[in-house]
C-alpha positions, 0 to 999 in steps of 0.5 A: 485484524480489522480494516482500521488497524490494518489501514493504520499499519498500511500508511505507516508501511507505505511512508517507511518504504517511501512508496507513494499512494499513486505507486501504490494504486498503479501497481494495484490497478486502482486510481490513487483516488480510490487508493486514497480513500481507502487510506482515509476509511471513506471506502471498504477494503474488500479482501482481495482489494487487501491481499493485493494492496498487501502483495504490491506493498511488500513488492515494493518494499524489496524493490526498495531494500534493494535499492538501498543496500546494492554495492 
């Protein structure tokens, strides 16, 4: 997958799990900033960067779900 179909797929993931670029980037050891420009394709995505960014996302997401479906 390319950086922008993968960056594409990130932000939609990130709104549908209702996580915030600032969560995000905090979880991944970035600023939201550099969070940021990386959503926006100013900067490279390095494969680490990605795995992590991947990692923290699905972490989130089952935090989330979680959440949302406890009794």
């Amino acid at each position: 997958m390319n950086d922008k179909k993968f960056i594409e797929e990130l932000k939609f993931k990130r709104e549908e799990y209702g996580v915030s670029q600032k969560r995000l980037a905090v979880a991944c050891g970035i600023s939201r900033e550099h969070y940021n420009r990386i959503e926006t394709g100013k900067l490279p995505l390095t494969e680490e960067l990605k795995a992590e960014i991947q990692k923290q996302l699905e972490r989130g997401h089952s935090a989330y779900q979680a959440q949302t479906h406890a009794p």
